[in-house]
FIKOLPA-887639 format. One record per residue (C-alpha): residue in three letters; x, y, z. Coordinates in Angstrom, 2 decimals. Example, Ala and Ser with C-alpha at 12.3 -4.5 7.8 and 13.67 -1.06 7.14 Angstrom:
! FIKOLPA-887639
pt aa: ALA px: 12.30 py: -4.50 pz: 7.80
pt aa: SER px: 13.67 py: -1.06 pz: 7.14
***
This chain:
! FIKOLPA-887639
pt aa: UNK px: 36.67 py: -26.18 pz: 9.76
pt aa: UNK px: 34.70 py: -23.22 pz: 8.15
pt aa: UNK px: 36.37 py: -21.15 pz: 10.97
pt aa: UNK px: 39.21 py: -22.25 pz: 10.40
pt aa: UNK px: 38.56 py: -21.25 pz: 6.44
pt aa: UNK px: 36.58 py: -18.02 pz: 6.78
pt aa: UNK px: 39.87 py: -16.76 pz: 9.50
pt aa: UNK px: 42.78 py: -17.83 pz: 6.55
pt aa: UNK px: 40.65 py: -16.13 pz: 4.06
pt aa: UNK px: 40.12 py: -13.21 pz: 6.15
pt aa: UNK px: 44.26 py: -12.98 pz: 6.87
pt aa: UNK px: 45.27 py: -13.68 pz: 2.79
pt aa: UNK px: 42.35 py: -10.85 pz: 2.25
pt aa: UNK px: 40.97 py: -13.35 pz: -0.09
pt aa: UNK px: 37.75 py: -12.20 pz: -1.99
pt aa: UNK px: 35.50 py: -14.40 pz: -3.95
pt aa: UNK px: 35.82 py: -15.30 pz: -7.62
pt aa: UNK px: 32.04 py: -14.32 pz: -8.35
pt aa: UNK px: 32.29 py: -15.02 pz: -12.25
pt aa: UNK px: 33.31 py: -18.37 pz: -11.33
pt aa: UNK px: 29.93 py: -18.40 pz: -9.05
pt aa: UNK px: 28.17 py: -16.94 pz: -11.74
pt aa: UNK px: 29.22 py: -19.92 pz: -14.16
pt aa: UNK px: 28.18 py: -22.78 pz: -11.50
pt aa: UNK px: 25.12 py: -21.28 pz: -10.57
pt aa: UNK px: 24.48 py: -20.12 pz: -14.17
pt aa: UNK px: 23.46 py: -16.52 pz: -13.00
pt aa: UNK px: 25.35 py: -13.58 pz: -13.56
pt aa: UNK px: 23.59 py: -11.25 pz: -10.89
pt aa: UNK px: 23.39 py: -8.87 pz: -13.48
pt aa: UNK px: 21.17 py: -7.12 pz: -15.27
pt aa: UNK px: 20.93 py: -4.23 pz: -18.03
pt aa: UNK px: 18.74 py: -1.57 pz: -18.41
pt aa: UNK px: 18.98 py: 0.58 pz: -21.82
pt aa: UNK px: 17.40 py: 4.01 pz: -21.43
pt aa: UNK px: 17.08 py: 6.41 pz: -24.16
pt aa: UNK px: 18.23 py: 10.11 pz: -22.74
pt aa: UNK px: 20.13 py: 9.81 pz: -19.25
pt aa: UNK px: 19.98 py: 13.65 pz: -19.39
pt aa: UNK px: 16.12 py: 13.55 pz: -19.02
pt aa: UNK px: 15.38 py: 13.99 pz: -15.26
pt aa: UNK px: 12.64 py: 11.46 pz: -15.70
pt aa: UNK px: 14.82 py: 8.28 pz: -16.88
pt aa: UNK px: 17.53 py: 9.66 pz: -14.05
pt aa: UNK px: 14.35 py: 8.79 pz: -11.51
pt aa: UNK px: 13.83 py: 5.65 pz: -12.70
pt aa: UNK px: 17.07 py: 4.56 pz: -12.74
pt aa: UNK px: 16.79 py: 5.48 pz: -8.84
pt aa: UNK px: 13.80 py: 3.02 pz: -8.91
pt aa: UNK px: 15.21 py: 0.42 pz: -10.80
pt aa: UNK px: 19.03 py: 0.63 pz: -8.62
pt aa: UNK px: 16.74 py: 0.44 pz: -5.82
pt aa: UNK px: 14.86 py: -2.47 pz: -6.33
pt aa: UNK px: 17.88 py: -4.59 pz: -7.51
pt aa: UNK px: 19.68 py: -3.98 pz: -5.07
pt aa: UNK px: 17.35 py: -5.76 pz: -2.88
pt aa: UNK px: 17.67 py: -8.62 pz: -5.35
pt aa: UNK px: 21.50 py: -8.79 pz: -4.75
pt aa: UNK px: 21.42 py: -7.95 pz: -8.22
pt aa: UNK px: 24.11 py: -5.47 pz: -10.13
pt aa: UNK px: 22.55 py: -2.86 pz: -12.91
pt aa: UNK px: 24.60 py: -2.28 pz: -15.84
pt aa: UNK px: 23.01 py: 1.04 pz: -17.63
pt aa: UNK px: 23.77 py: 2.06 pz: -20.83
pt aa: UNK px: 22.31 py: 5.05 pz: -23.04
pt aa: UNK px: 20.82 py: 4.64 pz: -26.82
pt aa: UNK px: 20.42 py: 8.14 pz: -27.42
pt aa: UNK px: 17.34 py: 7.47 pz: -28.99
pt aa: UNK px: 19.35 py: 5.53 pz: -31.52
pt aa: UNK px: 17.72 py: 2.40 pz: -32.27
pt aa: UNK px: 20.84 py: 1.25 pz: -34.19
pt aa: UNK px: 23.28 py: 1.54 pz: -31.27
pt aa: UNK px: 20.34 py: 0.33 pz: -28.67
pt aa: UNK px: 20.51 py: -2.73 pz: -30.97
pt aa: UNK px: 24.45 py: -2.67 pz: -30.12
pt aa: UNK px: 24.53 py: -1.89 pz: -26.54
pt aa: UNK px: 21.58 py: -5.35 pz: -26.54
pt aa: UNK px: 23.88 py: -7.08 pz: -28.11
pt aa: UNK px: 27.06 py: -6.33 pz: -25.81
pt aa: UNK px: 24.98 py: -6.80 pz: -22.86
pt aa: UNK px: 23.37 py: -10.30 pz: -23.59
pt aa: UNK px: 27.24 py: -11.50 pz: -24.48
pt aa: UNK px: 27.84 py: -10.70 pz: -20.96
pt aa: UNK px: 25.71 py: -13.04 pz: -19.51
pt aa: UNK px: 23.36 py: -10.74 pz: -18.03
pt aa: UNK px: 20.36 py: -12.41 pz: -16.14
pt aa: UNK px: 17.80 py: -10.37 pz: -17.94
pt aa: UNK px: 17.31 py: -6.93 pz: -19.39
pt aa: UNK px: 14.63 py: -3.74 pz: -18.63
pt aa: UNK px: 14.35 py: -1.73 pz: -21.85
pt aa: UNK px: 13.15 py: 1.64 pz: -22.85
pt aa: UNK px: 12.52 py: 1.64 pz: -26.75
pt aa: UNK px: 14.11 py: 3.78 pz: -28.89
pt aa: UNK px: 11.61 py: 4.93 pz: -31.97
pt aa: UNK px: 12.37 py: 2.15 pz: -34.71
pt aa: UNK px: 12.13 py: -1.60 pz: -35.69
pt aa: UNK px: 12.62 py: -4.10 pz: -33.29
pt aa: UNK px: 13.01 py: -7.00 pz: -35.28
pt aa: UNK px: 17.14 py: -7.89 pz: -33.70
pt aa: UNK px: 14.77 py: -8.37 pz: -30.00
pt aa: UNK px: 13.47 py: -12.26 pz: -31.91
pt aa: UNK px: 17.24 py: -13.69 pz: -31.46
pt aa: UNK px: 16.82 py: -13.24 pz: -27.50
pt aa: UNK px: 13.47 py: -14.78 pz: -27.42
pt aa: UNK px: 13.46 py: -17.91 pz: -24.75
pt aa: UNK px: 16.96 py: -16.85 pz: -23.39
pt aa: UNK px: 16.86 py: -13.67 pz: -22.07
pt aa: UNK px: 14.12 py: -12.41 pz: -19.99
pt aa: UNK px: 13.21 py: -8.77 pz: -20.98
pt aa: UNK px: 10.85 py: -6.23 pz: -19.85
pt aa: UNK px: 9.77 py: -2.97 pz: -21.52
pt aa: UNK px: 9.69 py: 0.12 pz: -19.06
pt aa: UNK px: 8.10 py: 3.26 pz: -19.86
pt aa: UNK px: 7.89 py: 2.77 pz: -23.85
pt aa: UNK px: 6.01 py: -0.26 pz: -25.40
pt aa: UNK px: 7.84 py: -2.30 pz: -28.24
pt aa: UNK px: 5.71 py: -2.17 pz: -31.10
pt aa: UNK px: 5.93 py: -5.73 pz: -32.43
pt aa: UNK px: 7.64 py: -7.60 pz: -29.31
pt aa: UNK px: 5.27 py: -9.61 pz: -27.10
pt aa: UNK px: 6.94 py: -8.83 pz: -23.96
pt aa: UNK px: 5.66 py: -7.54 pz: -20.64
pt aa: UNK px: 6.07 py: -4.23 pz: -19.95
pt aa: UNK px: 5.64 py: -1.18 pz: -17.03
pt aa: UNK px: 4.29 py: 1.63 pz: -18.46
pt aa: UNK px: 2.34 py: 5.14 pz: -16.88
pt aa: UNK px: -1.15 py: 5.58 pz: -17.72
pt aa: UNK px: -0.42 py: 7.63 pz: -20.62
pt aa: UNK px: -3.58 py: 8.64 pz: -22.68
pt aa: UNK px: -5.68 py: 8.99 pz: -19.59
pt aa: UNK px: -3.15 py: 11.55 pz: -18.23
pt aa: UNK px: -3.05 py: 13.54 pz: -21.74
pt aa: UNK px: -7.05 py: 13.33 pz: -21.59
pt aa: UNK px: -7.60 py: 14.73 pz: -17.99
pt aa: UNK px: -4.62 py: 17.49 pz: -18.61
pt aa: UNK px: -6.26 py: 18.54 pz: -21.95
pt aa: UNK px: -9.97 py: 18.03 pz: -20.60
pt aa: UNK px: -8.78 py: 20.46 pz: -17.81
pt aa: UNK px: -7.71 py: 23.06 pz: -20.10
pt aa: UNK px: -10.32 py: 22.76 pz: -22.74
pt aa: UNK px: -13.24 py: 23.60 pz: -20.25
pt aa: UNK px: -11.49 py: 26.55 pz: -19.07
pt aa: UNK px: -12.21 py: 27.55 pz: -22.58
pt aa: UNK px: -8.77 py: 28.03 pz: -23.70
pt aa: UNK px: -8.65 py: 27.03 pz: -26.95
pt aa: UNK px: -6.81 py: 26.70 pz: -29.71
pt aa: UNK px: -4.90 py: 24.28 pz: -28.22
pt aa: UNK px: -1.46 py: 23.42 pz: -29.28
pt aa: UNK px: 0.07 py: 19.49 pz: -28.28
pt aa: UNK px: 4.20 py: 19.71 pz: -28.68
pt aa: UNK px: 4.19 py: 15.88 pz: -29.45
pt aa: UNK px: 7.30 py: 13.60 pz: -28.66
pt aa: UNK px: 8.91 py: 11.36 pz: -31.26
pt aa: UNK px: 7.16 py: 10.07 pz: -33.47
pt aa: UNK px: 5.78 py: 6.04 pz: -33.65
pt aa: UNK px: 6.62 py: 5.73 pz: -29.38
pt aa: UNK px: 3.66 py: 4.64 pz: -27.96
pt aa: UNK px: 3.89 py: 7.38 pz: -25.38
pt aa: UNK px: 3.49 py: 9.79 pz: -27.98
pt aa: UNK px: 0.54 py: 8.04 pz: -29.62
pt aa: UNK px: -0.82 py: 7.60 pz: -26.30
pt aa: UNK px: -0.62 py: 11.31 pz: -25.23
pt aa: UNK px: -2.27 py: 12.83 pz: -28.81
pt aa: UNK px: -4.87 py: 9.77 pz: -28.76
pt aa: UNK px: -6.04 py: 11.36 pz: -24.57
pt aa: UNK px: -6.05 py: 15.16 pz: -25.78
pt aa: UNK px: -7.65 py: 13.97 pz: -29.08
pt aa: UNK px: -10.58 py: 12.14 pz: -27.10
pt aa: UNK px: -10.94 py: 15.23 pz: -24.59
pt aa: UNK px: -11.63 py: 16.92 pz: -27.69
pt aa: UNK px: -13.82 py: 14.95 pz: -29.26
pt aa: UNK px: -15.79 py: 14.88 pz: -25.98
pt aa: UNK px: -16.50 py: 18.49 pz: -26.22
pt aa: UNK px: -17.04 py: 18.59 pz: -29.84
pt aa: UNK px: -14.04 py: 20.17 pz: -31.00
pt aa: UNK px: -12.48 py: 20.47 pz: -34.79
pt aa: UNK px: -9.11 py: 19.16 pz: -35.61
pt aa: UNK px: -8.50 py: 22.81 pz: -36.15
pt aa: UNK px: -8.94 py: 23.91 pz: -32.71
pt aa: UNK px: -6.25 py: 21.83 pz: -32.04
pt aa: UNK px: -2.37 py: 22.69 pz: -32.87
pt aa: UNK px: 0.06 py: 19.91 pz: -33.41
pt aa: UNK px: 3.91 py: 20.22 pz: -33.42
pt aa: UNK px: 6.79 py: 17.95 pz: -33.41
pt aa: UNK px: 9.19 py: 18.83 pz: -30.71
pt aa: UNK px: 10.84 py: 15.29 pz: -30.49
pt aa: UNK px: 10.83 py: 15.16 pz: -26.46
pt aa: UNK px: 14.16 py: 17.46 pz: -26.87
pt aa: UNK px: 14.78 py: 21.06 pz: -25.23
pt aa: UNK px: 16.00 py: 22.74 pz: -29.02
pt aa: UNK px: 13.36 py: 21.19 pz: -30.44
pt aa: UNK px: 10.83 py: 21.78 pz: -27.98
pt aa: UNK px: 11.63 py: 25.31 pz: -27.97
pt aa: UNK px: 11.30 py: 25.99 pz: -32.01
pt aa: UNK px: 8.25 py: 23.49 pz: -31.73
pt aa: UNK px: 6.66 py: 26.11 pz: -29.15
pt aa: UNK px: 7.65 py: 28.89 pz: -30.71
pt aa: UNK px: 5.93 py: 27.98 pz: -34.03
pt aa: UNK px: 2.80 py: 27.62 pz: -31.88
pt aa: UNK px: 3.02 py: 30.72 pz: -30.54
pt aa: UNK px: 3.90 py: 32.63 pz: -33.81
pt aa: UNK px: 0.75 py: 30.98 pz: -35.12
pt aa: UNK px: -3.26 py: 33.32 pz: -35.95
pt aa: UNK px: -4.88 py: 32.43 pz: -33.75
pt aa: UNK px: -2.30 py: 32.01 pz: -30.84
pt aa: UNK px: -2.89 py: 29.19 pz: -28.47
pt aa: UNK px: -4.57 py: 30.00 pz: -25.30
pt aa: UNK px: -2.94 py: 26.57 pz: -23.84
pt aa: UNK px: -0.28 py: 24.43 pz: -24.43
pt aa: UNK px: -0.08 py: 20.67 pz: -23.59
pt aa: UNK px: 3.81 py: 19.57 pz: -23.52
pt aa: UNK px: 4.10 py: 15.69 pz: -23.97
pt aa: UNK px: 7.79 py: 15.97 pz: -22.05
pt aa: UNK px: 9.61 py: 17.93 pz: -18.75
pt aa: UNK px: 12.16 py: 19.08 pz: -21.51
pt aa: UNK px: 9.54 py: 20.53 pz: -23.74
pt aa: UNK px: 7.59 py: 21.89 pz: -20.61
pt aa: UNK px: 10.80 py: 23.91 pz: -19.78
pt aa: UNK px: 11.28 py: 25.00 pz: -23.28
pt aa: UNK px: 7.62 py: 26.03 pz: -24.12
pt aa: UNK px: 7.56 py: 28.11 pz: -21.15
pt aa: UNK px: 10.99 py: 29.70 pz: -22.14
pt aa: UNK px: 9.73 py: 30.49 pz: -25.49
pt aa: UNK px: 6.38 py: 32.33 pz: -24.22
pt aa: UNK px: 8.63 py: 34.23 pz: -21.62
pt aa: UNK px: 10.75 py: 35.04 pz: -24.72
pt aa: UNK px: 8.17 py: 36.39 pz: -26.78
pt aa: UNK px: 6.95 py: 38.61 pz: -24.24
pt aa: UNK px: 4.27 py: 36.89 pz: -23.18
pt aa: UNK px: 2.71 py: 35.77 pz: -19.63
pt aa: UNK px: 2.12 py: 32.19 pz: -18.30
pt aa: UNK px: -0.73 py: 31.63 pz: -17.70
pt aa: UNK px: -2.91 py: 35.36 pz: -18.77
pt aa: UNK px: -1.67 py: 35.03 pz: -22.23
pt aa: UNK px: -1.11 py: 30.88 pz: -22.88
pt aa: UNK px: -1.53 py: 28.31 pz: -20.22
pt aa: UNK px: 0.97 py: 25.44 pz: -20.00
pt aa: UNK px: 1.01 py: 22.11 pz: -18.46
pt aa: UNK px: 3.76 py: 19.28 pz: -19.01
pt aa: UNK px: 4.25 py: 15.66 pz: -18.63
pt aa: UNK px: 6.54 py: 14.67 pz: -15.93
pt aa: UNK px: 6.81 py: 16.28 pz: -12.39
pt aa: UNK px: 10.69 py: 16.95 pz: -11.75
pt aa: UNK px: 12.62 py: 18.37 pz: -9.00
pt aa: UNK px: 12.50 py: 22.37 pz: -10.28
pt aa: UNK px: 8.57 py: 22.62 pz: -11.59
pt aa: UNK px: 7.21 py: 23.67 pz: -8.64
pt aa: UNK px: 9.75 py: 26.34 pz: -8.33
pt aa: UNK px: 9.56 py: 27.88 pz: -12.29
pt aa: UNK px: 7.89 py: 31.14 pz: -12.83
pt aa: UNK px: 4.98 py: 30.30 pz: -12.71
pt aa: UNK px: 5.00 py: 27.34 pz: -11.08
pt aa: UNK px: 4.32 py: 24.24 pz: -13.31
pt aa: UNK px: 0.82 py: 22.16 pz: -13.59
pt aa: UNK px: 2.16 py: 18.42 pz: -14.66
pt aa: UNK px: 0.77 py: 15.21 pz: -15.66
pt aa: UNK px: 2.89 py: 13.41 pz: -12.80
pt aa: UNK px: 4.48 py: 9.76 pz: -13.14
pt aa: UNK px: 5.95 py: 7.90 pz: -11.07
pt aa: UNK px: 9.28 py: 7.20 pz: -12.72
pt aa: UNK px: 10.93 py: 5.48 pz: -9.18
pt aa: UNK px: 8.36 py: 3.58 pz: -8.93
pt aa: UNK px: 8.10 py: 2.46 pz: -12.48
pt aa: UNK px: 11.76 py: 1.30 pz: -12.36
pt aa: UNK px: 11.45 py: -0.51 pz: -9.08
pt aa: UNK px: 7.66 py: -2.05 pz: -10.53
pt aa: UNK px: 10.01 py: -3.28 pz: -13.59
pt aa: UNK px: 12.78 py: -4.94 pz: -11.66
pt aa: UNK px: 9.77 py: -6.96 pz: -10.00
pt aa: UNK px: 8.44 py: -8.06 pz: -12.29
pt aa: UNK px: 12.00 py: -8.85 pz: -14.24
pt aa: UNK px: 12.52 py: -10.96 pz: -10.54
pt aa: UNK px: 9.65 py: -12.83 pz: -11.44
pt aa: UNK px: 10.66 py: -13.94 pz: -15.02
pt aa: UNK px: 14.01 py: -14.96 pz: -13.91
pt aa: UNK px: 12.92 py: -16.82 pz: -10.93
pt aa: UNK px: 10.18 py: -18.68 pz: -12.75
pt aa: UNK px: 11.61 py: -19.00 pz: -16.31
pt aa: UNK px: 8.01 py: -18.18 pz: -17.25
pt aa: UNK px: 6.48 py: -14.76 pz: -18.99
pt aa: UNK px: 5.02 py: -11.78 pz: -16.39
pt aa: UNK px: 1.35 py: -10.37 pz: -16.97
pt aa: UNK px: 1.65 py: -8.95 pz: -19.95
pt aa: UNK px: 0.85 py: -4.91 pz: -19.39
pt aa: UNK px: 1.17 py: -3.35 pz: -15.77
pt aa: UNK px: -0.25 py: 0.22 pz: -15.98
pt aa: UNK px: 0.93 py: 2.79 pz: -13.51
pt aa: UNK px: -1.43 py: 5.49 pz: -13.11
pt aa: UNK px: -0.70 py: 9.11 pz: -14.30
pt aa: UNK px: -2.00 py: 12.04 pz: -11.90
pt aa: UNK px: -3.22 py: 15.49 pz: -12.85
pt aa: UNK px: -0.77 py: 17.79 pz: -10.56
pt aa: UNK px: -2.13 py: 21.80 pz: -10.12
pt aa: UNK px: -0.05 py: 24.20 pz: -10.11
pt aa: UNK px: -0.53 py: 28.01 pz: -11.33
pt aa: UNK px: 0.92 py: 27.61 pz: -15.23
pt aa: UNK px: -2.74 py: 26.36 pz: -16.10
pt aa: UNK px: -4.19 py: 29.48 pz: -14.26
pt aa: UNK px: -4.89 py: 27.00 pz: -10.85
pt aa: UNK px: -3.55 py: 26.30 pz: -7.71
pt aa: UNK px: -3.49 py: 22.91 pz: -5.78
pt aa: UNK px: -5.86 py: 24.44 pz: -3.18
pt aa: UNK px: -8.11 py: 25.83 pz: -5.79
pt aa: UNK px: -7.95 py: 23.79 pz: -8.79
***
């Protein structure tokens, strides 16, 4: 009989009603993840990561971009949980969270990259502050002070993360708040670049320049090129965020490297679990962060 079946379905090119499936089974095979910037190479990796690993799963991603908009994250939640998905991966826009207590015991969420300041959730995040603390420990012995931190947006956890690592690797060497620089740049290229350039136009210059982003990396190094200056004789740079052109910049770029694939494909896991089980994941995973040579800090990989 199923031959008989699977050969008429085959010859009336029939295909399966899968939101009828969806509604027996009650699973939708779908899931959402909200990122904040789809332009940033990093979130474009870990959408590679998180694809991956779902598709393993059988599972369909549905990916939408806040904009760093907590109002229309709040939205695009919204929309998404009407659709039945099976459970959602989200990376927090700066804001209040407060819409997240509807979906409590219904939808399974995980936070990725960002924590949610207020939501007891699970959530995948890198190493943060210990990856800010070894890039500005490495820069700080070298003796290359001031030092001036182009912070992300404010109230993210990365952000507070980051300053809270370079904070303690000052502290450890007995530095002032005044040997340190701080400037808003917002985790955006414009803003990165008049961030960095504020730095730079500062008495006493920076001899070193921590970027919390890849965006602000690219634009701090733009602004010290623009200015006339040399990278890393005149101000040393290192970023957050390996990405596909760092090693190739003049001069090549020392980064605090993720590991944004596997962050995505470490959030879908543990998503799996939730689903499967009905039951909460551990509550943190931390992926480590890695210290990455290259010559904008005045290094090499060989020499370091």
């Amino acid at each position: 009989v199923r031959t008989r079946v699977l050969r008429a379905a085959k010859e009336l090119d029939y295909h399966p009603n899968w939101l009828a499936r969806s509604l027996r089974a009650r699973r939708t095979n779908t899931v959402g993840l909200v990122l904040p910037d789809i332009e940033n190479p990093f979130f474009t990796s870990l959408v590679k990561g998180a694809e991956r690993a779902a598709g393993t799963r059988g599972w369909n991603l549905i990916l939408c971009n806040s904009d760093e908009d907590v109002e229309r994250e709040e939205a695009l939640v919204r929309t998404l949980a009407e659709r039945k998905i099976d459970g959602l991966l989200l990376c927090a826009a700066a804001g209040p969270h407060d819409f997240l207590a509807r979906y409590r015991g219904h939808l399974p969420l995980v936070a990725v990259n960002r924590l949610i300041p207020g939501a007891s959730v699970p959530s995948v995040t890198a190493d943060n502050e210990q990856g800010a603390y070894d890039a500005a420990s490495h820069l700080l012995a070298k003796g290359l002070r001031p030092l001036a931190l182009l912070l992300g947006t404010p109230n993210l956890s990365t952000t507070e993360a980051r300053l809270a690592g370079c904070r303690r690797a000052a502290e450890a060497l007995g530095l002032a708040p005044e040997d340190m620089f701080l400037k808003v740049g917002y985790g955006r290229t414009d803003e990165g670049y008049k961030a960095a350039g504020e730095c730079l136009d500062e008495t006493p210059r920076p001899r070193a320049i921590v970027a919390f982003n890849n965006l602000m990396a690219e634009a701090a190094l733009r602004a010290i090129h623009d200015r006339g200056l040399r990278c890393p004789e005149d101000v040393a740079l290192i970023g957050f965020d390996d990405f596909r052109s760092a090693a190739a910049m003049t001069p090549p770029l020392t980064v605090v490297e993720q590991d944004p694939v596997g962050m995505g494909e470490k959030a879908v896991e543990v998503l799996g679990d939730m689903v499967a089980s009905g039951e909460a994941a551990v509550p943190n995973t931390v992926l480590r962060a890695r210290l990455l040579l290259r010559a904008s800090c005045g290094c090499s990989a060989s020499t370091g």
